[in-house]
PyMOL commands that place a pseudoatom at each C-alpha (Angstrom):
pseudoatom trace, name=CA, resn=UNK, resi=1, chain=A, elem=C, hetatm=0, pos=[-1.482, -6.900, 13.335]
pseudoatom trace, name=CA, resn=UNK, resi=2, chain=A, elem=C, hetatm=0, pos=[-0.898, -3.362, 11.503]
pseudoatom trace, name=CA, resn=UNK, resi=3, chain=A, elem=C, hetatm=0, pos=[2.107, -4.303, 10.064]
pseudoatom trace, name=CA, resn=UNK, resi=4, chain=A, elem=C, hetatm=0, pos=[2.124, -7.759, 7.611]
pseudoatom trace, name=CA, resn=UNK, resi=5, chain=A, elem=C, hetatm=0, pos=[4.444, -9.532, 5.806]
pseudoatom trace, name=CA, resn=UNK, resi=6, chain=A, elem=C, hetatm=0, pos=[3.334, -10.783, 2.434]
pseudoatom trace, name=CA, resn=UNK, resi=7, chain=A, elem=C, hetatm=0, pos=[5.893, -12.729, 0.585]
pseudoatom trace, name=CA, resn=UNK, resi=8, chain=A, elem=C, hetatm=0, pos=[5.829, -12.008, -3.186]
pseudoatom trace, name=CA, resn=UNK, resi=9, chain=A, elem=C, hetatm=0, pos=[6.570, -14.059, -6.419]
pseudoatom trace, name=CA, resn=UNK, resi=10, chain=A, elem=C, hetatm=0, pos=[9.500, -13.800, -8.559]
pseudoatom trace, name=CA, resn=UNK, resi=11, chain=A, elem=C, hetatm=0, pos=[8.540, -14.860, -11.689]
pseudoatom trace, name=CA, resn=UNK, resi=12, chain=A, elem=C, hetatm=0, pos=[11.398, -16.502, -13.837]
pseudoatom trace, name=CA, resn=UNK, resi=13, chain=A, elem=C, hetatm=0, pos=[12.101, -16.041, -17.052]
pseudoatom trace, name=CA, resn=UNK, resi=14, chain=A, elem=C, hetatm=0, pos=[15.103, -16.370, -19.183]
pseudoatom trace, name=CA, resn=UNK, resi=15, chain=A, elem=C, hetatm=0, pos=[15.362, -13.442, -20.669]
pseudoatom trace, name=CA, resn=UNK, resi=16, chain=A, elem=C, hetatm=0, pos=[14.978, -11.463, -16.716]
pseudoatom trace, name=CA, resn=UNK, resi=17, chain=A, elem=C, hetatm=0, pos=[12.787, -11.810, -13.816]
pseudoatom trace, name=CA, resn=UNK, resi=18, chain=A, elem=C, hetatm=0, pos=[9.381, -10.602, -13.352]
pseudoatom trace, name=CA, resn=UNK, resi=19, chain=A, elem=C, hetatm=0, pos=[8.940, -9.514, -9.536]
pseudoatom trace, name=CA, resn=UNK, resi=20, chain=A, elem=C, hetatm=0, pos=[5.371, -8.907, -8.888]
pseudoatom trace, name=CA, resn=UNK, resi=21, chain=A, elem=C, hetatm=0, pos=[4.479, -5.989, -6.524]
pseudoatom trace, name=CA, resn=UNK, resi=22, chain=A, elem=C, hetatm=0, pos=[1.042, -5.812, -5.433]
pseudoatom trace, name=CA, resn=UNK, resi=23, chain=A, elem=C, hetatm=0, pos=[-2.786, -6.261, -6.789]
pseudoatom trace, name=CA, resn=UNK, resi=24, chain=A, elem=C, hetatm=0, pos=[-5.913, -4.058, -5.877]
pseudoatom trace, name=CA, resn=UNK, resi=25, chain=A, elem=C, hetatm=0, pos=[-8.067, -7.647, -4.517]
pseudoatom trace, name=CA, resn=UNK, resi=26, chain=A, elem=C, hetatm=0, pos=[-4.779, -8.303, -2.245]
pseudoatom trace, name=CA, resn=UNK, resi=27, chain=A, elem=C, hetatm=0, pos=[-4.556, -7.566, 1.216]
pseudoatom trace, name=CA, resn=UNK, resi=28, chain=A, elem=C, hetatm=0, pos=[-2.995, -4.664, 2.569]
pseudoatom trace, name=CA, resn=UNK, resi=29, chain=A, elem=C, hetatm=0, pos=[-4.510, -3.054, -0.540]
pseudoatom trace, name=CA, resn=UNK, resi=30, chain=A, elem=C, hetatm=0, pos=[-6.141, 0.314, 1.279]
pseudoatom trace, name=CA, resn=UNK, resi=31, chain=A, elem=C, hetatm=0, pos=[-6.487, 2.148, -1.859]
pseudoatom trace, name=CA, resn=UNK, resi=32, chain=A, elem=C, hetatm=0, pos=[-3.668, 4.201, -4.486]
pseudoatom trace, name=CA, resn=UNK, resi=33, chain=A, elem=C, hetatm=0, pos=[-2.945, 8.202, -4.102]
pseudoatom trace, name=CA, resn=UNK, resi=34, chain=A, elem=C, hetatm=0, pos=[1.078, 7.837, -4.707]
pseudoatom trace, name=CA, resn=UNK, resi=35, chain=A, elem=C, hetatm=0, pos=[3.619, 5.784, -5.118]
pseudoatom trace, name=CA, resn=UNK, resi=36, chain=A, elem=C, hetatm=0, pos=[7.580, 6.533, -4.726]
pseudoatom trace, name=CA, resn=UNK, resi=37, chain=A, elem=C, hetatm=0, pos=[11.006, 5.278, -3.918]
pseudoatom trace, name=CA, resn=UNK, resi=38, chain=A, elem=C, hetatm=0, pos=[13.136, 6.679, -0.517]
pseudoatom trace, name=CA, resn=UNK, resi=39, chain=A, elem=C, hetatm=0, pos=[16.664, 5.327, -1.138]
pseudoatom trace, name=CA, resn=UNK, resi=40, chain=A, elem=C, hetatm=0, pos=[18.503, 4.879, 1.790]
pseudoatom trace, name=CA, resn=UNK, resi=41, chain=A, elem=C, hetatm=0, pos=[22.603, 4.881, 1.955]
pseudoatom trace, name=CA, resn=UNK, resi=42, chain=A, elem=C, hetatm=0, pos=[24.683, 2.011, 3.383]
pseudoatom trace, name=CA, resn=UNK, resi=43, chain=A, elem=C, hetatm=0, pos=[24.506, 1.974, 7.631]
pseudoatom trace, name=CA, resn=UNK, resi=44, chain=A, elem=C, hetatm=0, pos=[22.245, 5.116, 7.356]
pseudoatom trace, name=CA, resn=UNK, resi=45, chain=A, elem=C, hetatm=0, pos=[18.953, 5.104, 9.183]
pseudoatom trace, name=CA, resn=UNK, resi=46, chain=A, elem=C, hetatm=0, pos=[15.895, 7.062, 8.081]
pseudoatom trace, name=CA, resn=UNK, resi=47, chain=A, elem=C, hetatm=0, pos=[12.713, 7.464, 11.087]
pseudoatom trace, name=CA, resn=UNK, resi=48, chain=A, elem=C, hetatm=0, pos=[11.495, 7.490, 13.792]
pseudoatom trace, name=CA, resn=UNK, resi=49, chain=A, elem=C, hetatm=0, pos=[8.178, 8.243, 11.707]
pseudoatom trace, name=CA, resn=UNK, resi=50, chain=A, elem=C, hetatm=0, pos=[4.599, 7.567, 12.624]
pseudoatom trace, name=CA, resn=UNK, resi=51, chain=A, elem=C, hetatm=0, pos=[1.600, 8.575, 10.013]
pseudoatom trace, name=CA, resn=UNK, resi=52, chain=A, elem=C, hetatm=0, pos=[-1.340, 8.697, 11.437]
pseudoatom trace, name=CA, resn=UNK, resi=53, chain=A, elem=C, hetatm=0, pos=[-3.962, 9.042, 8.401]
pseudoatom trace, name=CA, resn=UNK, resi=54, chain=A, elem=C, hetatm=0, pos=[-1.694, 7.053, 5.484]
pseudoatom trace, name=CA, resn=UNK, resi=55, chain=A, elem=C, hetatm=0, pos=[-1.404, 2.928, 4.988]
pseudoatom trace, name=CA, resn=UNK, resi=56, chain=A, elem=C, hetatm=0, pos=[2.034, 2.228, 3.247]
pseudoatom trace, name=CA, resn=UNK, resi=57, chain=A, elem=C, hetatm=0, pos=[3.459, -1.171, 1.420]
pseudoatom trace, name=CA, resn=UNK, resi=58, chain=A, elem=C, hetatm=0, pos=[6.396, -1.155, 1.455]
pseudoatom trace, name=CA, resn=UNK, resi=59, chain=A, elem=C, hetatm=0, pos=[8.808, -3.353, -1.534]
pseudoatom trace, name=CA, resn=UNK, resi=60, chain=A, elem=C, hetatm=0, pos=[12.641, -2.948, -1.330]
pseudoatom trace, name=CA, resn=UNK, resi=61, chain=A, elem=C, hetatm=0, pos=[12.906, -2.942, -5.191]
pseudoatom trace, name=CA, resn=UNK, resi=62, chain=A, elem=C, hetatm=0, pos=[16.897, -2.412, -5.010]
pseudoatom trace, name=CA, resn=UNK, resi=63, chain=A, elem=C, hetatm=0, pos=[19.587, -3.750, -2.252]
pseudoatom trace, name=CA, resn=UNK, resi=64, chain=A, elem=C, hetatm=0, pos=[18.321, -4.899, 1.394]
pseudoatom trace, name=CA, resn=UNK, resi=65, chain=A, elem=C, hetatm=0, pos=[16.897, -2.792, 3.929]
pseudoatom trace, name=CA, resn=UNK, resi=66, chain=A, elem=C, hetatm=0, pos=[16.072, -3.382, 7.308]
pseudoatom trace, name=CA, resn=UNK, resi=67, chain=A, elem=C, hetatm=0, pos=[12.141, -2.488, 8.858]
pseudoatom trace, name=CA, resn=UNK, resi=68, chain=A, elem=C, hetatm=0, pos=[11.516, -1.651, 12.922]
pseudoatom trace, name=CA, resn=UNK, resi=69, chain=A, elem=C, hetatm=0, pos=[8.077, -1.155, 13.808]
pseudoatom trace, name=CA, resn=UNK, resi=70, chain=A, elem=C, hetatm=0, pos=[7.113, -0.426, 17.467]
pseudoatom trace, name=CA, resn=UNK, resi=71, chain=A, elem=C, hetatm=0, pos=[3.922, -1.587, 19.038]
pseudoatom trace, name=CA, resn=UNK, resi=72, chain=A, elem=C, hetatm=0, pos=[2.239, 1.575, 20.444]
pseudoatom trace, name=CA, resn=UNK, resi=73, chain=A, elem=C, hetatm=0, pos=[0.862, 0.003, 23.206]
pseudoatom trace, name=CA, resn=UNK, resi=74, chain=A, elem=C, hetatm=0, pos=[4.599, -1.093, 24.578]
pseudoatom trace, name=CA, resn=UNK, resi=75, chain=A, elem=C, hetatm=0, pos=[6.993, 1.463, 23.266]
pseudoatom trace, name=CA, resn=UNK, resi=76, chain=A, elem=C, hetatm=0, pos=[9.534, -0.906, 24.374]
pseudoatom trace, name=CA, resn=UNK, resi=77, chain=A, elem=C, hetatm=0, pos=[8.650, -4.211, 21.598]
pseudoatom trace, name=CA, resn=UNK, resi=78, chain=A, elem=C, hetatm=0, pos=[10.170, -3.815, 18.367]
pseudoatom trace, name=CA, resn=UNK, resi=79, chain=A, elem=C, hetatm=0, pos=[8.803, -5.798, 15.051]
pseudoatom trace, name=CA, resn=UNK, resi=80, chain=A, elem=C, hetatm=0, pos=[11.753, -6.289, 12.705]
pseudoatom trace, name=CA, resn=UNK, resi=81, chain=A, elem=C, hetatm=0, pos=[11.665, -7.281, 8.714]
pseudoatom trace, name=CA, resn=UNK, resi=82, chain=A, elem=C, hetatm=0, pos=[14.174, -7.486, 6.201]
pseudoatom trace, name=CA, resn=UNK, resi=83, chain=A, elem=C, hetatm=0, pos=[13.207, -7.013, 2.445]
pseudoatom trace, name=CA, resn=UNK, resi=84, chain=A, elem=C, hetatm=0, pos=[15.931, -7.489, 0.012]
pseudoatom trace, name=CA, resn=UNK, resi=85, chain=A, elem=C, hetatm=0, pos=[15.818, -7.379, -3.852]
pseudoatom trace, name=CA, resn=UNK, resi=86, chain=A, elem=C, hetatm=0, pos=[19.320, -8.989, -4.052]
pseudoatom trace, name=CA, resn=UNK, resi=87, chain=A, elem=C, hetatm=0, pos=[18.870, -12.799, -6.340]
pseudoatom trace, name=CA, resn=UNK, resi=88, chain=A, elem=C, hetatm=0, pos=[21.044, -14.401, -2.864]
pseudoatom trace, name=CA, resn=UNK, resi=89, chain=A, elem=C, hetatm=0, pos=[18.212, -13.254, -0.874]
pseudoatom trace, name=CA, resn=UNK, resi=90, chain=A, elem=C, hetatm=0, pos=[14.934, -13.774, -2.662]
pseudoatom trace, name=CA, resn=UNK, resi=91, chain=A, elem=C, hetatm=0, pos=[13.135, -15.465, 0.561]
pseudoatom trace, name=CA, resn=UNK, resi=92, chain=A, elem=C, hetatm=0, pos=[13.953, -11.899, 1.401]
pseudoatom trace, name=CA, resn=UNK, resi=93, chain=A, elem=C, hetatm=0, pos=[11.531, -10.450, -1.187]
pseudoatom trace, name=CA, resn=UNK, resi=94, chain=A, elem=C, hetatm=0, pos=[8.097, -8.778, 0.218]
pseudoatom trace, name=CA, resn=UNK, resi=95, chain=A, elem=C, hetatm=0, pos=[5.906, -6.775, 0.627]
pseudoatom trace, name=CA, resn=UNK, resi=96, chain=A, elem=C, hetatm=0, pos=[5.332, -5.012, 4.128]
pseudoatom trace, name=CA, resn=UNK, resi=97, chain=A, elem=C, hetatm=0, pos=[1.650, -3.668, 4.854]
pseudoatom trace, name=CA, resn=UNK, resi=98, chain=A, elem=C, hetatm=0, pos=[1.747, -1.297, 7.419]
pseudoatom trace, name=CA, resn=UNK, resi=99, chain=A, elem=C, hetatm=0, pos=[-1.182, 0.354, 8.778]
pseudoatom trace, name=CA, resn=UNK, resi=100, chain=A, elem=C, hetatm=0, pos=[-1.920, 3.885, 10.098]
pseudoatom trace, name=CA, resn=UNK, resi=101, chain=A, elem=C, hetatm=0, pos=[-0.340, 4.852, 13.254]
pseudoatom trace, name=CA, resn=UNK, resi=102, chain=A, elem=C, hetatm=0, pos=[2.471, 2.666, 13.710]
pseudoatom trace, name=CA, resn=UNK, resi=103, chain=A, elem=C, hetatm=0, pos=[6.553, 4.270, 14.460]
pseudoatom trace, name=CA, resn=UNK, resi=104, chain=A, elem=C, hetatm=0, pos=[8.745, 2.296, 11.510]
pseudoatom trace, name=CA, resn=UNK, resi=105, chain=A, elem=C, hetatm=0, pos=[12.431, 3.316, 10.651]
pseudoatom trace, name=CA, resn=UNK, resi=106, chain=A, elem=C, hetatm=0, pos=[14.541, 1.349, 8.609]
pseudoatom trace, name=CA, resn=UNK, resi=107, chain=A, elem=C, hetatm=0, pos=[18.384, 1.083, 7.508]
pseudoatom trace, name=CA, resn=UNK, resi=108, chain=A, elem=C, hetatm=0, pos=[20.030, 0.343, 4.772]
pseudoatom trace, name=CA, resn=UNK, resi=109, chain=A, elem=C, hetatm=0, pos=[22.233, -2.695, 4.848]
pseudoatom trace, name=CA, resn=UNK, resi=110, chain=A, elem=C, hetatm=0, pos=[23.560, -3.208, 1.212]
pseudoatom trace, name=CA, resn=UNK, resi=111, chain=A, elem=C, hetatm=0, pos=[27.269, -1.672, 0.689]
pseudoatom trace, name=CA, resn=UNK, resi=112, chain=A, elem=C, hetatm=0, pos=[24.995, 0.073, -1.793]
pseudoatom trace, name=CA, resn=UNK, resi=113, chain=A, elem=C, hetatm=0, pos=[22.404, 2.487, -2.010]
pseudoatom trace, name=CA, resn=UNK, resi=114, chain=A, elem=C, hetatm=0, pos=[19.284, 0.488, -1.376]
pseudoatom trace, name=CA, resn=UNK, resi=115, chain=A, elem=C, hetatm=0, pos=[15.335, 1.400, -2.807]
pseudoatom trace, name=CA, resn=UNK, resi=116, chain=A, elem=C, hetatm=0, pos=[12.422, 0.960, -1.423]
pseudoatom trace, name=CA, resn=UNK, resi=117, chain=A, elem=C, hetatm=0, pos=[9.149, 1.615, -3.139]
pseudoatom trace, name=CA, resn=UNK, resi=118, chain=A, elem=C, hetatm=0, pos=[6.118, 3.065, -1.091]
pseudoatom trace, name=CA, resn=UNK, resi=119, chain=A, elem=C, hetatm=0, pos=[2.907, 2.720, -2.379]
pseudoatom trace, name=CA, resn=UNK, resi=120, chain=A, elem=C, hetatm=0, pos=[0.497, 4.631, -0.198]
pseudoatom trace, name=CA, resn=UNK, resi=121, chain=A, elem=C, hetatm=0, pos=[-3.289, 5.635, -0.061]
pseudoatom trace, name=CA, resn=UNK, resi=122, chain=A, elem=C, hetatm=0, pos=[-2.542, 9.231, 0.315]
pseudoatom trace, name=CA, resn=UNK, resi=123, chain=A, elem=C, hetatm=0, pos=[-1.118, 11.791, -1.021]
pseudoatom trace, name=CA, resn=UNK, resi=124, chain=A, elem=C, hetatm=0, pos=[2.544, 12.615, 0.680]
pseudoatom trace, name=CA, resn=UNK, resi=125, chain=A, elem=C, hetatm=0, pos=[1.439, 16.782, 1.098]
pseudoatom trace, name=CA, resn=UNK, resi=126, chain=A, elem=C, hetatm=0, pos=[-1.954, 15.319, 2.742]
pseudoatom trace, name=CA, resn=UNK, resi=127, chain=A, elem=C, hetatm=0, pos=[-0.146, 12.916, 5.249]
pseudoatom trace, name=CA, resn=UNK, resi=128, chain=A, elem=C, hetatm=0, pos=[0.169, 13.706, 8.883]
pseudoatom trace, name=CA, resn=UNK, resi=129, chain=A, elem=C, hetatm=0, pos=[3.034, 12.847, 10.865]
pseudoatom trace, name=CA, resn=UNK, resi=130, chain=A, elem=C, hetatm=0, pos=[4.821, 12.818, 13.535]
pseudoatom trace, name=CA, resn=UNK, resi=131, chain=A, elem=C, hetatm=0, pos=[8.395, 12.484, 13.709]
pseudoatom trace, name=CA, resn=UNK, resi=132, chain=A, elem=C, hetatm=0, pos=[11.022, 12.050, 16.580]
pseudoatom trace, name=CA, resn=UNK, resi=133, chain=A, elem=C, hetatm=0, pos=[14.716, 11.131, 16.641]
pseudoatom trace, name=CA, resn=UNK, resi=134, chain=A, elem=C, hetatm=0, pos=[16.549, 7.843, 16.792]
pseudoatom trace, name=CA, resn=UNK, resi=135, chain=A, elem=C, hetatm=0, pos=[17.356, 8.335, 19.985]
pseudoatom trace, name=CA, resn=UNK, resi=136, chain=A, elem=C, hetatm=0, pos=[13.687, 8.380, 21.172]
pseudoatom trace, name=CA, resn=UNK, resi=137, chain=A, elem=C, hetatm=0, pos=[12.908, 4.911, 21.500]
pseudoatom trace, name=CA, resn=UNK, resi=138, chain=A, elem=C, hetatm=0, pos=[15.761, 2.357, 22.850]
pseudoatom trace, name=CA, resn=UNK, resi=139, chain=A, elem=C, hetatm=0, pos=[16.668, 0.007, 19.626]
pseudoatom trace, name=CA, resn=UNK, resi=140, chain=A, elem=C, hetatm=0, pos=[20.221, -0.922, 19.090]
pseudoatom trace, name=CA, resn=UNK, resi=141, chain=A, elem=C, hetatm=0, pos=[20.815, -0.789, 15.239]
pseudoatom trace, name=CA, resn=UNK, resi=142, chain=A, elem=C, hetatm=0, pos=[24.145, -2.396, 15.767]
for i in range(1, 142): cmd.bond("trace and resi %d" % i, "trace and resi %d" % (i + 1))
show_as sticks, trace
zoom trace
């Protein structure tokens, strides 16, 4: 329940798309300190990261990424999304709420670089974290 999907609407219009992102009165809403974009290279994988004072929504605004979350309580259950900007995959297009304390990493799976934009409720040099290495917890990425 810290991490939800919220599937957002792409707005047509003949003269380009409208994608719509996220409204204060929406869930996962916690608030606005800073919002920026992590690109992420083809096959590469950025995490394991856990924040324990920031809540994050994630929107893949370029390419496709893929999202693993792991439930604290069993180290061992992985939650996995994929958002993807891409027109062939617009049931792919979301927004992912995620909740303080929670271990994410995600890949990038377009043969480009991908972009996701993090809007978050604090700012990034007032977030604590914790980070560990992929080989921490047992996911296969293959």
């Amino acid at each position: 329940k810290k991490v939800k999907l919220h599937p957002l609407k792409i707005i047509n219009n003949e003269k380009g798309n409208i994608r719509h992102i996220l409204k204060s009165n929406q869930d996962g809403f916690h608030g606005f300190s800073e919002a920026y974009i992590s690109e992420i290279k083809p096959l590469e994988i950025k995490g394991w990261v856990l924040h324990k004072n920031k809540a994050s929504n994630f929107i893949v605004v370029k390419g496709h990424v893929k999202f693993v979350f792991i439930e604290c309580i069993n180290p061992e259950k992985f939650f996995v999304h994929e958002l993807s900007s891409l027109e062939e995959k617009s049931n792919l297009y979301s927004r992912l709420s995620v909740e303080p304390n929670v271990w994410f990493a995600f890949q990038g799976l377009h043969s480009k670089v991908s972009s996701v934009l993090n809007l978050s409720n604090v700012l990034h040099e007032e977030t604590i974290s914790i980070k560990k290495d992929l080989e921490s917890f047992n996911f296969s990425w293959v």
